[in-house]
C-alpha positions in Angstrom: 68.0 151.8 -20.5 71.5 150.5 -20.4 74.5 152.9 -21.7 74.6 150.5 -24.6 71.2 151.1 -25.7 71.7 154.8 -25.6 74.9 154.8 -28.0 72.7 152.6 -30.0 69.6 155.1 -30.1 72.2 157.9 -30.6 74.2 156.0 -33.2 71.3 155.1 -35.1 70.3 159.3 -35.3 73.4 160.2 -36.4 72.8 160.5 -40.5 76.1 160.0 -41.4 77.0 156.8 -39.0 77.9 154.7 -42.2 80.9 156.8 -42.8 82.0 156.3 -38.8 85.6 154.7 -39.1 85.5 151.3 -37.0 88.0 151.2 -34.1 90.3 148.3 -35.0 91.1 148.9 -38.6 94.9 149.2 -38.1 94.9 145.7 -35.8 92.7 143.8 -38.5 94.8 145.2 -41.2 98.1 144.2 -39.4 96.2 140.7 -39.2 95.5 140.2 -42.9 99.0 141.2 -43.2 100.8 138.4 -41.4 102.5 136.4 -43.8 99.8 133.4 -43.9 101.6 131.5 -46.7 104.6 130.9 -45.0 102.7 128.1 -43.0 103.2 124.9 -42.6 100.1 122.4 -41.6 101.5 121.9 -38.5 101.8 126.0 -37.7 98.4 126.3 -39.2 96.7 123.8 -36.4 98.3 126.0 -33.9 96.7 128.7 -35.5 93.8 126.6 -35.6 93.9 126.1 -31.8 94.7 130.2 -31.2 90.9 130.8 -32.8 89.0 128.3 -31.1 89.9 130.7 -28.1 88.7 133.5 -30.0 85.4 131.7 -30.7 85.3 131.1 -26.9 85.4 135.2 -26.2 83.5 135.3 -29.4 80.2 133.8 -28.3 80.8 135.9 -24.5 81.1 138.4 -25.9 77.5 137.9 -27.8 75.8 136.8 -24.7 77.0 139.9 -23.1 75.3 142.0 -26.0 72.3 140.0 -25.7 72.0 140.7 -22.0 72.7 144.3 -22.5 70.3 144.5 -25.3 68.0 141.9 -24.7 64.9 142.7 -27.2 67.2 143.7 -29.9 65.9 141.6 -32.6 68.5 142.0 -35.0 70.9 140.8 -32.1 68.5 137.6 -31.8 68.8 136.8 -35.2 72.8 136.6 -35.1 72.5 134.3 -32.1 70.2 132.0 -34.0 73.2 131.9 -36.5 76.1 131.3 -33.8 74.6 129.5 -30.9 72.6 126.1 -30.8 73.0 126.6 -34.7 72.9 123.4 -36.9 74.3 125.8 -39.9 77.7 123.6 -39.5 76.1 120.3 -39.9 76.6 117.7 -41.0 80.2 117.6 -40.6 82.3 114.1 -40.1 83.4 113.6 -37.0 82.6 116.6 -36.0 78.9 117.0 -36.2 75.6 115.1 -37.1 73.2 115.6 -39.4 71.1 118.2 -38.0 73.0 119.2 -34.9 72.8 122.0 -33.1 76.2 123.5 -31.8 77.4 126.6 -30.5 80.0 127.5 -33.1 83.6 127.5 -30.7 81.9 123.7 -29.8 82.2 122.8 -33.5 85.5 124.6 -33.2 86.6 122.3 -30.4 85.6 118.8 -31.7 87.9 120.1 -34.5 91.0 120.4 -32.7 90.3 116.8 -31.3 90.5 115.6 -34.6 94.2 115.8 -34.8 95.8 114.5 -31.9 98.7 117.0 -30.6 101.7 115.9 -28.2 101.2 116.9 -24.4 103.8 119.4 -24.7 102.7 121.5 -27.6 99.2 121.2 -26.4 100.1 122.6 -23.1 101.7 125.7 -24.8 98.6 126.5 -26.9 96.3 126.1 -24.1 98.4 128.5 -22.3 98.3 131.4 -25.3 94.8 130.6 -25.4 94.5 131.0 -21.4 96.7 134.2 -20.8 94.3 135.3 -24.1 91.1 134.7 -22.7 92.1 136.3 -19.4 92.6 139.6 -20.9 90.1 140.3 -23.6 87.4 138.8 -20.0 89.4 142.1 -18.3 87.8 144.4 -20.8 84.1 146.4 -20.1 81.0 145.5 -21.2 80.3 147.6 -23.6 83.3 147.2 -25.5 83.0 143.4 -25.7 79.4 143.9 -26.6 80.0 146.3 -29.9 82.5 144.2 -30.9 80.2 142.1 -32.6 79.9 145.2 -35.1 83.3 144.9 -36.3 83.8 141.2 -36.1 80.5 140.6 -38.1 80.6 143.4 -40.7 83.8 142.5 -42.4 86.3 142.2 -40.2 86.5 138.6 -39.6 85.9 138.3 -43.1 88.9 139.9 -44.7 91.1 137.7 -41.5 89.2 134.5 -42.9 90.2 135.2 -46.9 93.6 135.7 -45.4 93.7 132.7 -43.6 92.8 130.7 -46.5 96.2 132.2 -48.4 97.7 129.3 -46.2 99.2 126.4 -48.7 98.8 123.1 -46.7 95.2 121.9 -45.6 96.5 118.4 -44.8 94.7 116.4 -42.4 91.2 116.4 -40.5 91.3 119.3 -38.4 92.9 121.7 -40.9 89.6 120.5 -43.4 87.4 121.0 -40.4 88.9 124.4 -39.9 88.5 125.2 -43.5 84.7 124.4 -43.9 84.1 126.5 -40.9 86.1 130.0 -42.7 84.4 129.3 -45.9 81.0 128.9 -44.4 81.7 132.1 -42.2 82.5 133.9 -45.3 79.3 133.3 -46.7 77.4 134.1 -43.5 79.0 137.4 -43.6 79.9 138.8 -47.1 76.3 139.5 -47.5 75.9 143.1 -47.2 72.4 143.5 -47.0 71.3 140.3 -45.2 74.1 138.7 -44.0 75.6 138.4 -40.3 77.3 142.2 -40.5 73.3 143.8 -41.2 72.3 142.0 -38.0 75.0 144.0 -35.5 76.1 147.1 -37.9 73.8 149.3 -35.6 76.0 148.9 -32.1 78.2 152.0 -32.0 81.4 152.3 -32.3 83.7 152.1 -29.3 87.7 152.7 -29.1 88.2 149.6 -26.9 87.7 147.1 -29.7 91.4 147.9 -31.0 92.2 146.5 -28.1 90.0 143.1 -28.5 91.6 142.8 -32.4 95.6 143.7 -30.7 95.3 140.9 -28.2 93.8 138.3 -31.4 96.5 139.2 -33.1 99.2 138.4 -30.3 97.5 134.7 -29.4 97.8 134.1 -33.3 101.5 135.0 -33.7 102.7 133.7 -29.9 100.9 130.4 -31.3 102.7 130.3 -34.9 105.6 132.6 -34.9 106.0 132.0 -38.2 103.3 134.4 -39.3 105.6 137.2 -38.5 108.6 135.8 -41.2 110.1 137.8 -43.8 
């Protein structure tokens, strides 16, 4: 039995593991806190662009639950919802009728949408690059209960926060959009939506450390969220 299957088993004794505080609070509080209506459409593509890497370290970070907890079924039911899902289609240009995507592919036929000059693209790929690297850097079982506080509210109050942005304009940004609002209603159920399928995974300290570095892609791509 891995380690992460024991805090599991352990979590899942402890009678009063509802009322656990979830590492991270403070970062994902400090993230619904940036000043999202101070964006333009142009700042909000970068942001755009810093959460397609997130959805990269997303879905890793769900494989490596998976592989540490392999018969969870729960855990098999959010994959259904994330990976090879066709819950975001149709979408134009983006995809078909009945197609089945990992969600941070749907995320990157977004971006391509709007084209973006070689220079700016070459500064978001690096946030998301220098991103990426670290969150990769962090154990196992920390990237693995993550899922817990991504799933069961977390990413929920960031996306309603998000959408306090003004301007939508253009295909990407409308793209983007559809995907928060249909994440919203994949996880604001309480009782069967995404949050019930990973609420058992313990908590562990590390995940502040998964929302901090979020939080720094998304202001290093759109400074702007950090104006007075």
């Amino acid at each position: 039995m891995t380690e992460l299957a024991l805090d599991v088993r352990r979590y899942k004794d402890t009678e009063t593991h509802a009322d656990v505080p979830r590492s991270g609070e403070t970062e994902i509080k400090d993230i619904c806190n940036l000043n999202w209506s101070a964006l333009s459409a142009d700042e909000l593509r970068d942001v755009a662009w810093a959460y397609y890497h997130f959805s990269v370290q997303f879905r890793e970070n769900l494989e490596i639950a998976l592989e540490l907890l392999p018969a969870d079924e729960d855990l098999l039911e959010l994959d259904r919802g994330e990976r090879d899902t066709d819950n975001l289609s149709p979408y134009p240009g983006v995809t078909e009728p009945g197609e089945r995507v990992n969600h941070d592919e749907f995320m990157r036929r977004a971006l391509r949408l709007t084209a973006v000059d070689t220079v700016r693209r070459g500064r978001l790929e690096q946030i998301g690059a220098t991103y990426l690297a670290r969150v990769r850097g962090l154990d196992w079982r920390t990237k693995a209960s993550s899922m817990a506080s991504y799933e069961d509210g977390g990413l929920e109050r960031v996306f309603k926060s998000m959408l306090r942005a003004p301007d939508w304009t253009g295909q990407t940004l409308m793209a983007f959009r559809f995907f928060l609002e249909r994440h919203i209603e994949f996880d604001s159920d309480p009782v069967n939506g995404h949050g019930s399928l990973c609420r058992h995974l313990a908590p562990t300290e590390g995940v502040r450390d998964l929302w901090a570095a979020f939080k720094e892609s998304l202001v290093a791509a759109a400074p702007a969220l950090q104006r007075s």
